[in-house]
C-alpha positions in Angstrom: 5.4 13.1 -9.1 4.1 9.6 -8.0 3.2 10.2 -3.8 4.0 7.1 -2.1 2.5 6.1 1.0 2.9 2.8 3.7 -0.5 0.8 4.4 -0.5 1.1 8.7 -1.7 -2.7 7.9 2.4 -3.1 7.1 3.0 -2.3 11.1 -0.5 -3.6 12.0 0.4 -4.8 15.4 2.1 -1.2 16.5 0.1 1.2 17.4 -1.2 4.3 15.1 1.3 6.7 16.6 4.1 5.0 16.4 3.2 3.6 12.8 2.8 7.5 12.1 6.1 8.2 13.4 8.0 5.4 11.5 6.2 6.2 7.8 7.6 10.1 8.8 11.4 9.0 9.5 11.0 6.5 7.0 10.0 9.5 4.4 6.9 8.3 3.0 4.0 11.1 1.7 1.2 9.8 3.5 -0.6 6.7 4.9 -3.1 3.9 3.8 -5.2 3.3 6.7 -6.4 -0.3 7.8 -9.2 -0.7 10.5 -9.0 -2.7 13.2 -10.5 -3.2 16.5 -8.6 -0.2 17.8 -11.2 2.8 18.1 -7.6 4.8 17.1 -8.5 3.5 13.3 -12.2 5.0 13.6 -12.7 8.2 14.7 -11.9 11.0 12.7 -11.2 13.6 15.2 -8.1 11.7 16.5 -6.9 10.7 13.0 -6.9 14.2 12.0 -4.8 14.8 15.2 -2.6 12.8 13.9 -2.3 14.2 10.6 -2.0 17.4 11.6 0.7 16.7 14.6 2.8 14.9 12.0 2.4 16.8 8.9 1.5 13.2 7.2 -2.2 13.1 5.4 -3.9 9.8 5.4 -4.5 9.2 1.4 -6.2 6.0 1.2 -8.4 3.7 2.9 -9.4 0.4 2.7 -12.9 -0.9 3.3 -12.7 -3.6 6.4 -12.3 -6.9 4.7 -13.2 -8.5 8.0 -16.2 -8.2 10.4 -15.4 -5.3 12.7 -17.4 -5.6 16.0 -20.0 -2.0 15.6 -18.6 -0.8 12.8 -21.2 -1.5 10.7 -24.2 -3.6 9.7 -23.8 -4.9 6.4 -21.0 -4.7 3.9 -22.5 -1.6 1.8 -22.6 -0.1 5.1 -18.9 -0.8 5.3 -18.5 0.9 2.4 -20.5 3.9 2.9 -18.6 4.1 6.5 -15.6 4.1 5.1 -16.4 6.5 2.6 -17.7 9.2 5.3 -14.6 8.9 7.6 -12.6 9.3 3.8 -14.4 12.4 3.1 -13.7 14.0 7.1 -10.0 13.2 7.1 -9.2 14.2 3.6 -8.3 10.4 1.8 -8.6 10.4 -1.9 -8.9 6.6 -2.1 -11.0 4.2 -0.9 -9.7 0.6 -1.4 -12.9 -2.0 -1.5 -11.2 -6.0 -1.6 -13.2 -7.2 -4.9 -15.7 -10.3 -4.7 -16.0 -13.4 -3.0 -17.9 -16.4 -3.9 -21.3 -15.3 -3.7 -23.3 -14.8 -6.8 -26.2 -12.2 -4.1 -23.5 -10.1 -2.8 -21.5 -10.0 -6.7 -24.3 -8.8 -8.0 -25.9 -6.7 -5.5 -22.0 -4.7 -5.5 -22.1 -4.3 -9.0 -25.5 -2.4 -9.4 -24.5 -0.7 -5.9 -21.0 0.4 -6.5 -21.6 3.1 -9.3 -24.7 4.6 -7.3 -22.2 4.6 -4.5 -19.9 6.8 -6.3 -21.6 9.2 -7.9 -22.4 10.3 -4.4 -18.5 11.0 -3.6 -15.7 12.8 -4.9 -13.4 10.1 -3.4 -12.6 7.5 -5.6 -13.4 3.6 -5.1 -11.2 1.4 -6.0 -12.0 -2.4 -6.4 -9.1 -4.6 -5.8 -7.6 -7.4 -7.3 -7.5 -11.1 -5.2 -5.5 -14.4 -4.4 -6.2 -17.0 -6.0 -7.3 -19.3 -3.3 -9.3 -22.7 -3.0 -11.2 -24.3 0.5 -10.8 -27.5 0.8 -14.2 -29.0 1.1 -12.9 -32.4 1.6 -9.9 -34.2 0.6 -10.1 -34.5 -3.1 -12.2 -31.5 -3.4 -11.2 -27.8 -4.0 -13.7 -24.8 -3.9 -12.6 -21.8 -5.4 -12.8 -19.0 -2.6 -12.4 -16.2 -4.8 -14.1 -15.1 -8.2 -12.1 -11.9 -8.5 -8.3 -12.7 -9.2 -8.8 -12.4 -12.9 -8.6 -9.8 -15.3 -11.6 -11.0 -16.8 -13.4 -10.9 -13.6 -12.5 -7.0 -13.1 -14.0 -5.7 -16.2 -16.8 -4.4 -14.7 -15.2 -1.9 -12.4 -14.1 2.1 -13.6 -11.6 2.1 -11.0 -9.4 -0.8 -9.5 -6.5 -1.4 -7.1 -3.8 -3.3 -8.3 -2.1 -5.3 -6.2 1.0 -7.0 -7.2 1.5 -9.9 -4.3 -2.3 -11.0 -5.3 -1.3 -11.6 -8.9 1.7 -13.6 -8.4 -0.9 -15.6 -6.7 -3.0 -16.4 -10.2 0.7 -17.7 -11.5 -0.2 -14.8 -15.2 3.1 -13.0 -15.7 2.7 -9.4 -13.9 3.2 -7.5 -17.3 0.6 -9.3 -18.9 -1.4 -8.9 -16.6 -1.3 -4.8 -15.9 -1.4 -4.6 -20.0 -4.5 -5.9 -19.3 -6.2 -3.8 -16.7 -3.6 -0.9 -17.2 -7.2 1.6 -18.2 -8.4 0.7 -15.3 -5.5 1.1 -12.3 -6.5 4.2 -9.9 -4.3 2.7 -7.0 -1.6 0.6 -6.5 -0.4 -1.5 -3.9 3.1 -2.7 -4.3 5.4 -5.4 -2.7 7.5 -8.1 -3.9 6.6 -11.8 -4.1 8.3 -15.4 -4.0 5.8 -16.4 -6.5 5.3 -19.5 -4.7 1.4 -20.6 -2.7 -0.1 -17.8 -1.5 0.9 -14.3 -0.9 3.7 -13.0 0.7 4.0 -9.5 0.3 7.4 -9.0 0.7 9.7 -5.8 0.7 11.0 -4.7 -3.1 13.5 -6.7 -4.3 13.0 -9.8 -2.1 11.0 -11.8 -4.1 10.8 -12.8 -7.8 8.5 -10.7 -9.3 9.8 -8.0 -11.8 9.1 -5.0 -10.3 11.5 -2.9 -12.0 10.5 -4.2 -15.5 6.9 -2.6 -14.1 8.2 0.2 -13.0 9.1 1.4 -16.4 5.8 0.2 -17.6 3.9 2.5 -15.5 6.9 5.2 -15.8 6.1 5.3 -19.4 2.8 4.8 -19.1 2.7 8.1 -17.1 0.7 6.5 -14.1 0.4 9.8 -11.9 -1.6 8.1 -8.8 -0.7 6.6 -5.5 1.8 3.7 -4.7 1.3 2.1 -1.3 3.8 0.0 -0.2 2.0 -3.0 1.5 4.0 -5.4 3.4 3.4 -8.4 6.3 5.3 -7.3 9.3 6.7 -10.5 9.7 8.6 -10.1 6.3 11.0 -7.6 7.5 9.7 -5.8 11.6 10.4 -9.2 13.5 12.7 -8.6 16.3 13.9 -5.1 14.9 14.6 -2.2 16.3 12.7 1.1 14.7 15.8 2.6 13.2 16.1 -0.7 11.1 12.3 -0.9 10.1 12.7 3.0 9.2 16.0 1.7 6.9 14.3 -1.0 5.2 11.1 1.2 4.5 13.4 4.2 3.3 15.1 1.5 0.9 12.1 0.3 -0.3 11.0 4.0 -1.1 14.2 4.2 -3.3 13.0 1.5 -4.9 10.2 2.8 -6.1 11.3 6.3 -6.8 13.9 4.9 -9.1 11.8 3.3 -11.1 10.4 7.1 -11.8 13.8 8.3 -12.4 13.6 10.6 -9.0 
């Protein structure tokens, strides 16, 4: 049975304990954690308070995509950091977002990543991107991203798919799990309006054919982790907790269904 869990990045401006206490109500089987700032995110000890107070294991975690102020020095240090904290709370997963526009840095993760794991029983997974362009001046476009391609993913055992970052590319999401299908460790699942950007919506508020995907991976016999992954403005603005917890449960029926469960 597929364990679903709720990225913390979903509620990112509640705090941990309340996150922990909606994902509980809402009925989820663990968490995704997202660092932040908040030294609630970094330090073992509390998280595994947490855990154990609400009977709710932190699963995955994803490798800070942003520059967190002493967190660490460089970005294989982010990843290595990550990893350790993985390894003393008891995550399985550690979500690494996959390459930006820098030939030193593509290169240098490449060679890095499968020393990296070899080291770890926790598995790294890289993660598909947007498709998105800088605008270097008016008729000029810059690709940010050299990752949002199957073709660019090859290289990697193990990858996170993420389903808002594909409708991003504009490839049909079918066509594009059949490509990386071998490769999926970890998923992170929302809807999407398939327009610019991504939206990340709840399930079944966008346009992208989740359930079509659902028996895809249902027949496939995909036995690893669904996070739901969601922008809090999509669905938490102005609600009360009871409705959050009601959408989130609803979106875990979703999901389940999909399974048959």
């Amino acid at each position: 049975m597929n364990r679903i869990l709720f990225s913390t990045g979903g509620l990112y401006n509640y705090g941990l304990t309340r996150i922990f206490d909606i994902a509980k109500l809402a009925g989820f089987d663990g968490l995704e954690l997202i660092f932040d700032q908040k030294l609630d995110t970094q330090q073992p000890e509390y998280l595994n308070k947490l855990i154990k107070e609400y009977n709710l294991p932190i699963l995955s975690i994803h490798v800070p995509w942003r520059e967190i102020r002493g967190f660490a020095k460089t970005k294989i240090d982010n990843i290595n950091k990550t990893i350790e904290i993985a390894e003393k709370i008891g995550a399985k997963i550690v979500v690494l977002h996959s390459l930006r526009n820098n030939p030193t840095w593509t290169n240098k993760i490449e060679s890095e990543l499968p020393k990296i794991q070899k080291k770890t029983s926790v598995i790294i997974a890289v993660e598909n991107q947007t498709k998105q362009y800088i605008k270097k001046f008016y008729f000029f476009k810059k690709l940010r991203n050299n990752a949002f391609m199957p073709e660019h993913l090859r290289a990697f055992k193990n990858l996170c798919f993420c389903l808002s970052h594909v409708a991003s590319t504009k490839i049909e999401l079918l066509k594009f799990y059949n490509q990386i299908k071998s490769q999926i460790a970890h998923i992170h699942f929302s809807d999407d309006s398939c327009e610019i950007g991504d939206k990340h919506l709840l399930p079944g508020r966008g346009n992208l054919p989740l359930k079509n995907l659902l028996k895809c991976l249902c027949k496939d016999k995909y036995n690893g982790f669904i996070t739901l992954e969601v922008i809090p403005d999509s669905y938490a603005k102005n609600k009360s907790d009871v409705e959050i917890v009601n959408y989130l449960t609803e979106s875990i029926r979703f999901i389940k269904s999909g399974f048959g469960q």
